[in-house]
N, C-alpha and C positions, 0 to 999 in steps of 0.2 A: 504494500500500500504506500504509495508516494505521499508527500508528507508534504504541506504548503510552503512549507520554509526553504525547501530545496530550493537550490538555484539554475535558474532558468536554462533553458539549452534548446538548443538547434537539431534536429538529424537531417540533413541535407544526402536524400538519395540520387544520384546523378551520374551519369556514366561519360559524362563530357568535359575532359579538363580545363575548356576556355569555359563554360559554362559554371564549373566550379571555382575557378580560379574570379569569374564575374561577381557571383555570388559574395564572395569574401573580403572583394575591395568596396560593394555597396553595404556591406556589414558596415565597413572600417568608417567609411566618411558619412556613415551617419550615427556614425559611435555607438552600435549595437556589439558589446564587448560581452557574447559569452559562450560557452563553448559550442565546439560546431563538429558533429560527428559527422561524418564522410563514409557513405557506404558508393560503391559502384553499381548496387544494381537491389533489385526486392531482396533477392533472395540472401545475400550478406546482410541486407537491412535485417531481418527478420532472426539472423544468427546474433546479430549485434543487438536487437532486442531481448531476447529469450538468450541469450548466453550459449548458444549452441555452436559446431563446429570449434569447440578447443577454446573459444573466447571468454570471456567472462562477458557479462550482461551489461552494457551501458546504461548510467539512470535515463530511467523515464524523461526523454526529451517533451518539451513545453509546447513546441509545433515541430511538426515532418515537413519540409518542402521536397515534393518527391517530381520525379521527370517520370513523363507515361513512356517515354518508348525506350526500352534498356534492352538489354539483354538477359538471358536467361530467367527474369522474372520480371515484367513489367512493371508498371506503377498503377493497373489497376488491377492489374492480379494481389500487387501489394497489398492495395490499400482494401482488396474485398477479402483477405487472410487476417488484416488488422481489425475488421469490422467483427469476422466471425471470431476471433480470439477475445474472451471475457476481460484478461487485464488490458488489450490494448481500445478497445469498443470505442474509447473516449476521446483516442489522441487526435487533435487539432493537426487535421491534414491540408498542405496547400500543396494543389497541383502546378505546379510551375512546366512549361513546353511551349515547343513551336508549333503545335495544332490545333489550329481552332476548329477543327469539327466538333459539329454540332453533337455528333452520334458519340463522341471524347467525353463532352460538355454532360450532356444525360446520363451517361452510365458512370462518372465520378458525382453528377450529382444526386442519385439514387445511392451513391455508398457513402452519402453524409460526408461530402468534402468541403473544408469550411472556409477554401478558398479556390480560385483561378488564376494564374498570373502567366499570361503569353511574354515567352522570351523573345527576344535578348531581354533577359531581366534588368530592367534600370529603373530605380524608384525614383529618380527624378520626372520619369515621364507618366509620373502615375497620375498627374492631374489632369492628361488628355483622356484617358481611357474609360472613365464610367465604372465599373464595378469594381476594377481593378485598384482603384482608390480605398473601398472597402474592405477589400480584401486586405491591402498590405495595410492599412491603418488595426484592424483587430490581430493580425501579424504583430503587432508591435503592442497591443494592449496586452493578449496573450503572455507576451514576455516580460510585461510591465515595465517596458521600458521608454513608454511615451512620454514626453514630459508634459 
């Protein structure tokens, strides 16, 4: 049982290293300083949750930004393993990718996904995009790190 006092964290599932490497400099310049776990794909995500494959188990991160097209386990195979798993039912998923289909859009929002965010990820451009602003604005309340 995660405990409120813990400190906040990241699981950033992603199999693209410009895409990860993006990710970690808009961390940086809007001073979101807290850990950030790095899986390559669902299915290490889901080793690095649950402790499995020889790892020890990462705490319960605060939100997943996960990428839907990976390899070996996608990001909605993920996140419909996360929905059906009782300790993780709850965790604050943002799908972050470069596809905007529709048919993307329905079946992560059928698996209670509690955000959208179309790459190239850049939160500077989130005031043109419409929900996209929601999205990363509860992104950062999540981590309580709004000011």
């Amino acid at each position: 049982m995660a405990s409120t006092s813990e400190q906040p964290s990241i699981l950033l599932v992603e199999d693209d290293q410009m895409d990860i490497m993006n990710v970690q400099r808009e961390l940086r310049k809007h001073n979101v300083d807290v850990p950030l776990h790095i899986a390559r794909n669902g299915r290490e995500a889901l080793n690095m949750l649950r402790g499995e494959g020889g790892q020890p188990p990462i705490p319960k991160p605060s939100v997943v930004m996960l990428d839907l097209n990976m390899p070996r386990m996608n990001g909605l195979e993920l996140l419909a393993a996360l929905r059906s798993d009782p300790e993780f039912v709850g965790l604050n998923v943002f799908i972050t990718t470069t596809s905007d289909l529709e048919t993307d859009r329905l079946k992560a929002q059928d698996l209670a996904v509690s955000g959208y965010i179309i790459k190239p990820l850049s939160f500077d451009k989130f005031g043109e995009g419409g929900t996209t602003v929601d999205g990363f604005s509860l992104f950062l309340d999540l981590l309580r790190l709004k000011e």
